[in-house]
C-alpha positions in Angstrom: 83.3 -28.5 34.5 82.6 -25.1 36.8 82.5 -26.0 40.2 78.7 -25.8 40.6 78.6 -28.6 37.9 80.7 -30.7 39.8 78.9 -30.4 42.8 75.1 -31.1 41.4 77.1 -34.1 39.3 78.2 -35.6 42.8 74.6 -35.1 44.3 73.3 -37.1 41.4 76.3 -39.8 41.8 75.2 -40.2 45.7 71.7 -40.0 44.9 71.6 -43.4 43.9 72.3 -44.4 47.0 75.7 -46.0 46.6 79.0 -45.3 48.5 81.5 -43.8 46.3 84.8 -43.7 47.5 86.9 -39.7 47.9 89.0 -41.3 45.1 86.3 -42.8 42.8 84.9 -39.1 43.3 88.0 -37.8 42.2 88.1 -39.9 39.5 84.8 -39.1 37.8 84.4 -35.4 38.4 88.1 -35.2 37.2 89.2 -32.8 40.3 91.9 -33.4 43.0 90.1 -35.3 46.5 91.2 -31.8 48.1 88.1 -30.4 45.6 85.9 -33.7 46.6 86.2 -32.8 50.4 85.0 -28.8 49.5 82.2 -30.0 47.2 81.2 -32.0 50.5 81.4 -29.1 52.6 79.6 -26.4 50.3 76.5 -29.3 50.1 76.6 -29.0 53.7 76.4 -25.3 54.0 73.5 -26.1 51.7 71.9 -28.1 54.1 72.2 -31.2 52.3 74.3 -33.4 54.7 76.7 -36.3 53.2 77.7 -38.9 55.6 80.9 -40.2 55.9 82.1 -43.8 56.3 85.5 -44.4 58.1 88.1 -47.0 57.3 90.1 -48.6 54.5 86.7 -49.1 52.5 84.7 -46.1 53.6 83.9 -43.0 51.5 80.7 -40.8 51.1 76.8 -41.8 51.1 73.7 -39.7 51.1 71.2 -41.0 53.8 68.8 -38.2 52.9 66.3 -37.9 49.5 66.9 -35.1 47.7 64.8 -33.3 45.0 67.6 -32.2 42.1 66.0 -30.6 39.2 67.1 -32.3 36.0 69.8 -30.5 34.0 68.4 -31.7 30.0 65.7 -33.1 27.4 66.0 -36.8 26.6 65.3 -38.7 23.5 62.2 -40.3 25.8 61.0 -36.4 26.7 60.6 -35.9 22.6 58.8 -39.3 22.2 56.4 -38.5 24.8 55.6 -35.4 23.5 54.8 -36.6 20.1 51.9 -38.5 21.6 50.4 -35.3 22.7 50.8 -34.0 19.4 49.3 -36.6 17.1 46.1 -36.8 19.5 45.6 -32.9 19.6 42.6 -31.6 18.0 43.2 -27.9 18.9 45.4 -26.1 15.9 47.3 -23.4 18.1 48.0 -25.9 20.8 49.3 -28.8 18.3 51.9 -25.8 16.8 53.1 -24.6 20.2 53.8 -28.4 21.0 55.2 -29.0 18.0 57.6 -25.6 18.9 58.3 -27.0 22.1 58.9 -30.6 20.4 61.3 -28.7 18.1 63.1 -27.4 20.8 63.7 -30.6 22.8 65.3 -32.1 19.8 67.8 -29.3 19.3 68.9 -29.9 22.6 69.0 -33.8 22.2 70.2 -33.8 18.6 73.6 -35.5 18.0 73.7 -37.2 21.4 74.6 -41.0 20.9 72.7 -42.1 24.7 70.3 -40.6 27.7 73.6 -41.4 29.6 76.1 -38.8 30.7 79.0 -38.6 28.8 81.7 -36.7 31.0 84.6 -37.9 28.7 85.0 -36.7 25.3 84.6 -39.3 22.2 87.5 -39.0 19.3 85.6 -36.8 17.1 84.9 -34.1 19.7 88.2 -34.3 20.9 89.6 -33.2 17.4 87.3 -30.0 17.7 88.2 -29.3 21.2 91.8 -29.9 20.3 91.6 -27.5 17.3 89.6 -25.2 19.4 91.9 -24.8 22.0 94.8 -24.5 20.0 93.1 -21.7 18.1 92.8 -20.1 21.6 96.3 -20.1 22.4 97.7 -19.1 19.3 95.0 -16.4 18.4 93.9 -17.9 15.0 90.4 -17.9 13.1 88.4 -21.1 12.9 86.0 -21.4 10.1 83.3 -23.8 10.6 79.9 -25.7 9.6 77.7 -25.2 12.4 74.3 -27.5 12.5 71.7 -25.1 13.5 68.3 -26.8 14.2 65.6 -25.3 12.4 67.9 -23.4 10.1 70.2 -26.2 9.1 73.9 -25.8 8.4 75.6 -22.4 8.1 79.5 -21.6 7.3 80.9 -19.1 9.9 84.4 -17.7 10.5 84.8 -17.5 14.3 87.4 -16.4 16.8 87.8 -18.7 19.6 88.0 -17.4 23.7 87.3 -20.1 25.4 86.2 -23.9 25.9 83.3 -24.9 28.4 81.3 -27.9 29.7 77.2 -27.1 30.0 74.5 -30.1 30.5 77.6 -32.5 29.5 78.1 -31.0 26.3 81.3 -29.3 25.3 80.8 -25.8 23.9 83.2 -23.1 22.8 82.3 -18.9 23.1 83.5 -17.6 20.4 82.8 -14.0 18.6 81.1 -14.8 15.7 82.3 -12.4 12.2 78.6 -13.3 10.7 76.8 -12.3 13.4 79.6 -9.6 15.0 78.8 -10.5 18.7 80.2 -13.7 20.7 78.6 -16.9 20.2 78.0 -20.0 22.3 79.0 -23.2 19.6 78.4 -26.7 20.7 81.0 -29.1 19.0 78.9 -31.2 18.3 77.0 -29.4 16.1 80.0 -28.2 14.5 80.0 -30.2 11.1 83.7 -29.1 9.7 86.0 -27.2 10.6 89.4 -25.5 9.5 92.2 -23.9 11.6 93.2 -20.4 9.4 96.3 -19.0 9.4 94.5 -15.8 9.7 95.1 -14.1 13.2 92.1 -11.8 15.4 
């Protein structure tokens, strides 16, 4: 996760209004309690003040409400919306909520909960595995990517680099179909095949 992430991901943790240790912290985001101690700091510059609890079961606590924008659609969002949508009488409007409707679900689709997933399941970790390997060793991945709206395409990509957005695992990679690099969520990625071929 970029650092940013991390920090809005421990706002959210502290929003709830538990006290999460420096070590459960650490735990979570996945970062050294070094990196916990300058996400508190950079908050603070931000003017969002953490407090601190001393002693053998202290650790961090926000004694402030903060506002934090969400970060993605949920399965609930869609529902909600196709309410609106049966009950409209008004033509154009019913097609730009159905648009918008359409657009929710491609960024909900192939999520298994409205909970935040910050570890990756077994299938995604095969991707990411094959991804990354591809990476190192300069090879050509040719894949099945789920497109919503257009369905499922083959593409022949070359892999530069892995990276975490709205919890989801995603891999830039230049695309030979399109000839220009390419933002692929694994989980959209239907099959894939390391080539011998290098780029």
């Amino acid at each position: 996760m970029s650092k940013i992430s991390n920090e809005i991901t421990m706002l959210e943790l502290l929003q709830s209004g538990k006290k999460y240790s420096i070590n459960e912290l650490s735990n979570i985001l996945e970062v050294s309690e070094r990196m916990i101690r300058v996400y508190k700091e950079d908050l603070e510059k931000a003017g969002i003040y953490v407090d601190t609890i001393m002693g053998p079961y202290g650790g961090y606590v926000l004694n402030q409400s903060i506002r934090i924008p969400l970060r993605k659609f949920k399965l609930k969002d869609a529902k909600l919306l196709d309410k609106y949508i049966n009950s409209e009488q008004d033509k154009n409007l019913r097609e730009k909520l159905i648009l918008l409707q359409d657009k929710i679900k491609g960024v909900y689709i192939g999520s298994k909960s409205e909970e935040k997933e910050l570890n990756l399941n077994e299938e995604i970790s095969k991707k990411y595995n094959i991804l990354v390997r591809a990476i190192k060793e300069k090879r050509k991945v040719k894949i099945v990517y789920y497109s919503y709206g257009k369905g499922e395409m083959e593409r022949t990509i070359d892999p530069a680099e892995m990276f975490l957005f709205q919890d989801g695992w995603y891999c830039a990679a230049f695309c030979e179909m399109k000839q220009e690099i390419r933002h692929f969520e694994l989980k959209r990625i239907i099959k894939y095949t390391l080539l011998d071929e290098k780029f």
